[in-house]
N, C-alpha and C positions, 0 to 999 in steps of 0.2 A: 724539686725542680731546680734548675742550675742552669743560669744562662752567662754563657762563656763568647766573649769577643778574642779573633784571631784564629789562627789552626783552620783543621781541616774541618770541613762540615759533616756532623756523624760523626766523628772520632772522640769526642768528646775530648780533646785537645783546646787549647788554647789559653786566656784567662778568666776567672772569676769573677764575673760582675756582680752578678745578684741572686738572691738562692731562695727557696719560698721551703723551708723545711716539715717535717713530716705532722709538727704540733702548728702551723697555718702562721710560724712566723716569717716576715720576707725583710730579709737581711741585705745591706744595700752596700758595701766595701768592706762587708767582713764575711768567712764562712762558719762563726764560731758565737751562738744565739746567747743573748744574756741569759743568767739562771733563774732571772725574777719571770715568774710566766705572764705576767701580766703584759710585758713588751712585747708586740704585734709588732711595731716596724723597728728596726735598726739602724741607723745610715752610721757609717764611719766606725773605727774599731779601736782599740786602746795601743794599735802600734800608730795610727797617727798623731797630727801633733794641733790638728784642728780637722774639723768634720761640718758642712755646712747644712740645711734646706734651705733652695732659693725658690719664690715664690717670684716669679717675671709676668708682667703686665704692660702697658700702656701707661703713656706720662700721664692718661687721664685714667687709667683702670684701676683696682679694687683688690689687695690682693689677701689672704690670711688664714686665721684657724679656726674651725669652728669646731666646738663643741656641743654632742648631741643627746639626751635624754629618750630620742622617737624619730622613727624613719620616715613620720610622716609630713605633709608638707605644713604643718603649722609650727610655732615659731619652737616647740620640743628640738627639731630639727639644727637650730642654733641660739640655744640657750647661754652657752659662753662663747665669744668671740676676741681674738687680738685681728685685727683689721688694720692697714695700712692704707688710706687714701691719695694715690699717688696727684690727682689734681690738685689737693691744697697740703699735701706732704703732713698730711696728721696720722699720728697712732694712734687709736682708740680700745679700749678696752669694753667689753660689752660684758654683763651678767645679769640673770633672770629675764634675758631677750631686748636688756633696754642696755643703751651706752652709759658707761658710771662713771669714766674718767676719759680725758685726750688731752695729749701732748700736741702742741701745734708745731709749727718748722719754725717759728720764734723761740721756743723750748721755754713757751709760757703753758701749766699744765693746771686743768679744770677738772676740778670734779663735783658731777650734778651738773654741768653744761658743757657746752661741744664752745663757746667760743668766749675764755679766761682772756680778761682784762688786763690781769697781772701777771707776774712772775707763776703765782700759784695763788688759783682763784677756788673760791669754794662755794658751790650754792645749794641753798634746801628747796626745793619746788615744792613746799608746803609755806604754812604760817606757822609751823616749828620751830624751833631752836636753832642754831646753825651753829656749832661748836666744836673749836679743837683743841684736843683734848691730850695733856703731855704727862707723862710718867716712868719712870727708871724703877728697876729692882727695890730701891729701896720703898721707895712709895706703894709699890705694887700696882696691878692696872684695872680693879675692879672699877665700877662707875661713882663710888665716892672717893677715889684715888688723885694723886696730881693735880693739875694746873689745867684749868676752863680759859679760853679766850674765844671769844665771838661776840653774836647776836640771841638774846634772847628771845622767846617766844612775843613779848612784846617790842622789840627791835632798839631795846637799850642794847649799848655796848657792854660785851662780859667781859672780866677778869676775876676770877673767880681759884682762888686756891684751897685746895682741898685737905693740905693738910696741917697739921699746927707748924707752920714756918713763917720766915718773911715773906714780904711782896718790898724789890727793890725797883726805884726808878734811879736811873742816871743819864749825863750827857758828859760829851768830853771824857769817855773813859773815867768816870768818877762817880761812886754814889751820891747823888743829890738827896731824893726822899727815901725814906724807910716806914711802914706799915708791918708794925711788928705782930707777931699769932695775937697778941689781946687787942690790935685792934686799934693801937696807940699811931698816931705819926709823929 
């Protein structure tokens, strides 16, 4: 199916807008379907030079993507979500039906709450741990891997490193303390 703007009516004349081809993919600025079959829609094609989806709303409406597991109306329905809140101009990212992280319009970004205190706030909604958690190639990233900073299960403060290295503090661009792997300062 091929729906052409311009020309004559019936003549199948005119141009190429949108095509719903014979395997049920519907192609939106191109006539020529990717080869991966998995791709159900298309918009934009590799002769342009940018391709967009606009989702338009209300300064106070709701706009985004949902991702579905079940057609039916329980939350299977929108188990992943990226959502845009145009009344308070937040992104949020949603998975397993619940919100995990949001950037606010400060481009202060939370994750485990919808409203980050700081630059980049972290929360546990449990009495767990609340840990992050840093590691490169060479450390590797299993969980006895790299560098712990947080709140432990008892709500001390962590700094916690994982592998036999230092732990440096400094100010002024200059090492002041050093906490060598045995443990010495």
């Amino acid at each position: 199916l091929r729906i052409n703007t311009g020309g004559t009516p019936g003549s199948g004349s005119g141009t190429e807008r949108m095509r719903i081809d014979s395997s049920g993919k519907v192609l939106i600025g191109s006539t020529t379907a990717s080869a991966l079959g998995d791709r159900l829609l298309q918009v934009g094609s590799t002769s342009r030079s940018a391709s967009y989806v606009s989702i338009v709303n209300s300064t106070s409406g709701t706009g985004g993507l949902l991702f579905a597991d079940s057609t039916a109306s329980n939350d299977g329905g929108y188990r992943g979500q990226v959502v845009y809140q145009h009344s308070v101009d937040a992104l949020q990212f949603w998975i397993a039906a619940s919100e995990r992280m949001r950037i606010t319009s400060s481009g202060r970004m939370g994750l485990g709450l919808g409203s980050p205190q700081q630059r980049q706030h972290i929360h546990e909604s449990s009495t767990a741990a609340s840990v992050t958690q840093y590691t490169n190639t060479v450390t590797g990233s299993t969980a006895s891997d790299g560098l712990l900073v947080g709140l432990d299960s008892t709500e001390d403060g962590l700094f916690w490193m994982k592998e036999s290295n230092n732990l440096t503090f400094g100010t002024s661009n200059t090492e002041q303390v050093r906490i060598d792997s045995s443990g010495r300062l």
